[in-house]
N, C-alpha and C positions, 0 to 999 in steps of 0.2 A: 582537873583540867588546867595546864599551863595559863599560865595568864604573857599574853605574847605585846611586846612595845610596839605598837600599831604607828605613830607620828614620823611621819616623812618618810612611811617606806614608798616602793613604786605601786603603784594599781595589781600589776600582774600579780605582783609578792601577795597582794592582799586579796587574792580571789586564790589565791592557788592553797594558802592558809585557810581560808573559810572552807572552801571544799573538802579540803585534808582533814577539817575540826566536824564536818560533816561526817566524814567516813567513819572517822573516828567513833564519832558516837552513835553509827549502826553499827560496831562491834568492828570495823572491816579496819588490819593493820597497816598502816603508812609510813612510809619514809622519804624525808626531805632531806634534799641534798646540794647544793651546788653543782656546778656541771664542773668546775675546776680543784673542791672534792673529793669529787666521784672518780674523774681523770686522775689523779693522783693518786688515791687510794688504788683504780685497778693498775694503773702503772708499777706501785710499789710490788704489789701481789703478782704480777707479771715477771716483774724482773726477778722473784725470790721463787718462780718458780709457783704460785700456789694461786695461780688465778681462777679457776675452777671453782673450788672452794669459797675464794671470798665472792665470786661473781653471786654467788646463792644467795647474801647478802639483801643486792638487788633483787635479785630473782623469787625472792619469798612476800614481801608484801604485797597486796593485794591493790596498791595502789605505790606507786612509787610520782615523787616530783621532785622533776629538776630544774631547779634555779640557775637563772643568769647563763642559758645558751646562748651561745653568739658574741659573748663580749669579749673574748679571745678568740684567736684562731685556732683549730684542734692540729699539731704536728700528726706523719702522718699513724704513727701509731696510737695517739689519742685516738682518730678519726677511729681508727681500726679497732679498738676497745668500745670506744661508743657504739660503731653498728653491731659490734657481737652483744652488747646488751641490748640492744633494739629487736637484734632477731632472737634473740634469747625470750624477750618477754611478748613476743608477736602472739596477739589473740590469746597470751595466758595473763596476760594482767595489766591492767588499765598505767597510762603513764600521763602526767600533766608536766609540759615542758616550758618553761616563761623564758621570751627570747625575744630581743630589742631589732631582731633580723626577720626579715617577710622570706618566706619559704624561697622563694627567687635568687635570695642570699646566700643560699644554705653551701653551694658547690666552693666559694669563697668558706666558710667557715670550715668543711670539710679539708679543703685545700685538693680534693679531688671529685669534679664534676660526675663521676660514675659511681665511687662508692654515696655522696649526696643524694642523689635518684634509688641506691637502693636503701638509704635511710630511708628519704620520702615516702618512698613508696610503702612502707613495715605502717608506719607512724598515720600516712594519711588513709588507710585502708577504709579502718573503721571509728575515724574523728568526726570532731568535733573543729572548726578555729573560728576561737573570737580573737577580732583585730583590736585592737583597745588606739585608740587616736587621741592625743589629746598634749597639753603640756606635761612636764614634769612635775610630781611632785615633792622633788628635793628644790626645784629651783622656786617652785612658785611665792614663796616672799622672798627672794630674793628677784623677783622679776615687780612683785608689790611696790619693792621699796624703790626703784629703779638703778639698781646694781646693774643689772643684766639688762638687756633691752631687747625686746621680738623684731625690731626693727633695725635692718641696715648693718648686720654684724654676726658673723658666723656664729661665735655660737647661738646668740638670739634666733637664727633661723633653725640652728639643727635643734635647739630642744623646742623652741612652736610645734618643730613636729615632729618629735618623738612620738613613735608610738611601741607598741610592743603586741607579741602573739602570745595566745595560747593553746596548744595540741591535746587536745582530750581525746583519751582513746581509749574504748569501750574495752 
């Protein structure tokens, strides 16, 4: 079993890891990814021509999870690679997404309001979402020490309330 450096990652990283170390050891195969990655790797395979093939990639474990949706904006051919793996693994294989955006965000992240709603719609069918609320925990000794302050100062506000999602889908 990996032995994984657990200190100051995010919440979501670390529930989306414990689930993954779960599957793992009912026999069931995972793969973790980054969303920028995953974006890149199907981009390369796109442009050479050989997306199909590496899509199976994704499309073979029984759980796949993607890290850090949302923290970039998807061009619209990212967008467009994302939702062909969403509809690719619709109701054939469970997918855990960790994303600092509330579903509400997602047409933004998409950069198109219509293909966002047929993400949504793949991903929320048959989920799961836990919101996770709470500070950061990259910043919290740094907010100890008073580096950072929750009062009176942008960022002090926006990480108070950082929160993050996660999309479990059966």
């Amino acid at each position: 079993m990996p032995v994984l450096p657990l200190k100051n990652k995010q919440k979501t990283y670390l529930l989306a890891v414990a689930i993954a170390m779960e599957a793992i050891g009912q026999g069931l195969p995972v793969y973790f990814v980054s969303l920028t990655q995953l974006i890149n790797d199907l981009r390369k395979a796109y442009e050479e021509n050989r997306l199909d093939k590496r899509m199976r990639i994704y499309l073979r474990p029984r759980l796949l999870i993607v890290d850090e949706v949302g923290y970039l904006p998807l061009d619209p051919l990212a967008a467009n690679l994302f939702f062909q793996l969403v509809s690719a693994r619709y109701e054939k294989g469970s997918m855990i997404l960790t994303s600092n955006k509330s579903i509400g965000e997602w047409d933004e992240l998409m950069g198109d309001p219509v293909l966002a709603t047929a993400v949504l719609d793949r991903l929320l069918h048959h989920c799961h979402v836990i919101n996770i609320r709470g500070n950061s925990y990259r910043l919290k000794d740094k907010l100890k020490t008073g580096i950072y302050s929750t009062q009176g100062t942008k960022v002090g506000q926006f990480f108070s309330g950082a929160s993050g999602s996660k999309i479990f889908r059966r």
